[in-house]
N, C-alpha and C positions, 0 to 999 in steps of 0.2 A: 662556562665554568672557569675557576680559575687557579692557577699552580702557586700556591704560596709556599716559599719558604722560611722558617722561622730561625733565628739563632737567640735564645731566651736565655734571661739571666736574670736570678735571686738576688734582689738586696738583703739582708737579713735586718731584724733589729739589733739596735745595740749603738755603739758609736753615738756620732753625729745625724743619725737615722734613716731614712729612706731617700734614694733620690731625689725627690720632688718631695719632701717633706723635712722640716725643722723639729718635728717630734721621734724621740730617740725611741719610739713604741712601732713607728711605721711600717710598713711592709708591701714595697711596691715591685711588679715585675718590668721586667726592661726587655730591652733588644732590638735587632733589626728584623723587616721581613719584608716579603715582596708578593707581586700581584702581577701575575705576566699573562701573558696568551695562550690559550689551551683552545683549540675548535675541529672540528669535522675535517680532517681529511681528504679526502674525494679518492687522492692519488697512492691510498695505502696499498699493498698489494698483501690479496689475502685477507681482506678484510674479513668476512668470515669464512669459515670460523675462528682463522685463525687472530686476528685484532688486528690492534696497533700497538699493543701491550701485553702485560701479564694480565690483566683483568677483559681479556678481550674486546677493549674500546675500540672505538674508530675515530680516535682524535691524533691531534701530533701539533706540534708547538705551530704559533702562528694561524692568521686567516687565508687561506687560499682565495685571491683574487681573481675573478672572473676573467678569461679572453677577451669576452665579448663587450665591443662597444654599446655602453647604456646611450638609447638614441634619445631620452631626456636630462642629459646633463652635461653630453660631450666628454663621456666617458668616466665619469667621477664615484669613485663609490667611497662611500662613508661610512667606515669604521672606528667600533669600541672596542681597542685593546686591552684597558685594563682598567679597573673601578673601586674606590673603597671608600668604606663611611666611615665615620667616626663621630661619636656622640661627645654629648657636652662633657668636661669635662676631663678631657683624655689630653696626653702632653706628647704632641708626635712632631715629628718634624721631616720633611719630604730631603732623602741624603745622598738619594740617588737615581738615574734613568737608563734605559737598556733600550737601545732599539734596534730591531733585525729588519730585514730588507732583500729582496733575494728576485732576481729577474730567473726565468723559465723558458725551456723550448721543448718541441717534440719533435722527433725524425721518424720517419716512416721505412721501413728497410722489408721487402720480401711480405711484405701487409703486417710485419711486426712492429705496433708501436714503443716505442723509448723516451723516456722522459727525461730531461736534464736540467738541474738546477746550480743557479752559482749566487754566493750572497755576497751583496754590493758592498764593496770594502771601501771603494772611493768617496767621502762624505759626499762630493759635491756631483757626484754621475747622476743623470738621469737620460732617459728616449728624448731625442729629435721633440716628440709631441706630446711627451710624458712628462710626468711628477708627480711628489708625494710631499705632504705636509701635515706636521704632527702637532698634536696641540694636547697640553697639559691645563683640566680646567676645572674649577671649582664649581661645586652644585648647591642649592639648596640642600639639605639634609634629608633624605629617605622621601624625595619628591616621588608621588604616584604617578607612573606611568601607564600606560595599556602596554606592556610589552611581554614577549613572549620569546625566547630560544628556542629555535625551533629543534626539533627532535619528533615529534609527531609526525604522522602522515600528514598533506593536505584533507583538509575537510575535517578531522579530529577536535572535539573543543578541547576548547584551549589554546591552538593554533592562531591566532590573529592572524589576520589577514592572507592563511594558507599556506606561510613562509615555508620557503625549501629549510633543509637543514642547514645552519649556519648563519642563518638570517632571522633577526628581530623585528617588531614591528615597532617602529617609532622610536623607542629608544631602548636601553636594556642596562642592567646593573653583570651584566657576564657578556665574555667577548663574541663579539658578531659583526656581521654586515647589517647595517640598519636599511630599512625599506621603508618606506609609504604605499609600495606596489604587493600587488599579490603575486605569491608563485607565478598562476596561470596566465599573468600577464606577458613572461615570460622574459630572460636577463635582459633584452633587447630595450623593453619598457620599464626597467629599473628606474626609479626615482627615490632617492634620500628624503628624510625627512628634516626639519627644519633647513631649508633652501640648500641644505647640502653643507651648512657650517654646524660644527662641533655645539653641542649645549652648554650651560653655563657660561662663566666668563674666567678672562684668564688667568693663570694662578698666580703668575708674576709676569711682569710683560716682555720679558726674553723668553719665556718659554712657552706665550699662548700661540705663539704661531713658529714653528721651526722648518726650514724649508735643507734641510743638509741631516745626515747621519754623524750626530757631534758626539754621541752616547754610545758607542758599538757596544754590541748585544755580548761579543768576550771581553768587552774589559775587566781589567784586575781591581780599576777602580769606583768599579759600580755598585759597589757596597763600603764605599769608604769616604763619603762627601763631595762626592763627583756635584753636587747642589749641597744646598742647605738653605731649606724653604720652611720655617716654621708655619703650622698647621692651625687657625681657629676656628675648633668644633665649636656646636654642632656644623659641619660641612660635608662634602662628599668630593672626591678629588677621582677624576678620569682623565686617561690619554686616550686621545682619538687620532687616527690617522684618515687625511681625503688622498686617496688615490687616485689620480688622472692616468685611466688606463692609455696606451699606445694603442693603436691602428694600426695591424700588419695591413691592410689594405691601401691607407693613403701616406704612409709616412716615406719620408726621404732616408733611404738607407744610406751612410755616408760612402766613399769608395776608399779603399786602400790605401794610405799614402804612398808613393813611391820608394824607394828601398834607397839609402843615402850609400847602402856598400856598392861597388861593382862586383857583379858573379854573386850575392846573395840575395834573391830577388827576397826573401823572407824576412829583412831586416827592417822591411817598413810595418810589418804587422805586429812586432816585435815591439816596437816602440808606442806601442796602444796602450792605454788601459787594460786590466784583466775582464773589465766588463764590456768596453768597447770591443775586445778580440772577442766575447762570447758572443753581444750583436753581431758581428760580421760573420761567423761561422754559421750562424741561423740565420740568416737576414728575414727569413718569410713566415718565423713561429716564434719569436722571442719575444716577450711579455716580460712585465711584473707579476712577479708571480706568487710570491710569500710574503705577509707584513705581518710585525711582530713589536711587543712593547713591553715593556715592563715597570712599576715603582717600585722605590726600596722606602720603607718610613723607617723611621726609628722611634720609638719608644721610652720616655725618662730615660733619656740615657744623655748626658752632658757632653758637646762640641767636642772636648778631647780622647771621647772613649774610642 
């Protein structure tokens, strides 16, 4: 599913007339709006009954990335954060991008599990054996897929391929983890679908493959021209991100650097990244753990507005 926001605005007739029109009779609506990440959960506490919300859902911004090394891809999983169509004739233009990113660990204390999350503020941090790469990409218009968000049991039609919750088969028009594999095959045998690369092509060639967090997910100006990508409907316009999960089992934890104070042995840790301090504090559970995306289009509404 997914989280739009809308900020809409009346041209009236009269004047010089409608936006996108030379006739003083027109009447076009305008504004910006957005298409971000809404999915399943896993780690909500209290999911029922209590939710994740006022309507009792079990979603929360972003896709929860698997732990678990996929042993058909070397650890890649391929996701649809966000997707919108637009038919012939509409006058949009792509003015802006969001994207979140959040590495994870869990500590075990007295059999009490604890979870911990921090989102990657550094553009260019990623794991020893890790990355992520985002793609912004154009589709065919209202191309038929066999796909499916899963929310069903396994076994349920409609279910393609038995997908857990959270997972599409093939490809999907709402955010997911895309498979070619079924549930019971189990995360281990996880396989993407088209070779593990995003579908369609790219929407502009700086932005079909982004390998850095250049968009933060609070910018101030992600609803104000942060891009400006005019739109030719009929098209479908997605951001995908490929996750290369890390290996708590074979990766190289780096060591501390040494402390440059004398008597402060603390002053080397200090001088880390706030993500590299989080890897060292977990060295045996820290993951990717949250990926998130968002578009802002705009609507008739002219570069200066």
């Amino acid at each position: 599913m997914f989280q739009t926001r809308a900020l809409v605005q009346k041209v009236q007739p009269g004047g010089t007339g409608g936006i996108d029109s030379p006739a003083p009779v027109a009447y076009r609506s305008g504004g910006k709006f957005e298409y971000s990440t809404v999915q399943i959960d896993p780690y909500l506490q209290g999911a029922a009954p209590l939710g994740g919300d006022a309507f009792a859902g079990n979603v929360s911004t972003g896709i929860i990335i698997p732990p678990t090394i996929s042993t058909n891809t070397s650890g890649r999983y391929l996701c649809l954060l966000a997707y919108a169509s637009f038919q012939q004739g509409r006058r949009v233009r792509l003015v802006g991008l969001r994207q979140y990113l959040s590495i994870g660990a869990s500590q075990t204390v007295d059999g009490a599990v604890t979870y911990f999350e921090k989102q990657i503020t550094s553009p260019l941090w990623r794991f020893p054996d890790g990355n992520v790469s985002w793609h912004v990409m154009a589709l065919p218009p209202n191309t038929q897929r066999p796909a499916f968000l899963a929310g069903l049991p396994a076994g349920v039609s409609g279910n393609v391929g038995n997908q857990i919750p959270g997972n599409a088969f093939v490809n999907a028009r709402t955010p997911a983890i895309l498979s070619l594999s079924s549930s019971t095959d189990g995360v281990g045998a996880y396989m993407p679908p088209n070779g593990g690369r995003p579908y369609g092509h790219p929407l502009t060639a700086d932005l079909g493959n982004i390998h850095d967090v250049r968009f933060p997910w609070d910018s101030a100006n992600a609803w104000h021209y942060s891009v400006d990508v005019p739109i030719n409907p009929p098209c479908d316009v997605a951001l995908y991100a490929s996750v290369k999960q890390t290996s708590t089992a074979a990766r190289t934890v780096p060591a501390v650097p040494p402390s440059p104070v004398a008597g402060a042995p603390a002053a080397g840790f200090s001088t880390l990244s706030p993500e590299d301090q989080f890897f060292l504090t977990f060295p045996a559970t820290a993951v990717y753990w949250r990926v998130a995306g968002a578009l802002v289009f705009a609507e008739n509404e002219d570069r200066d507005q």
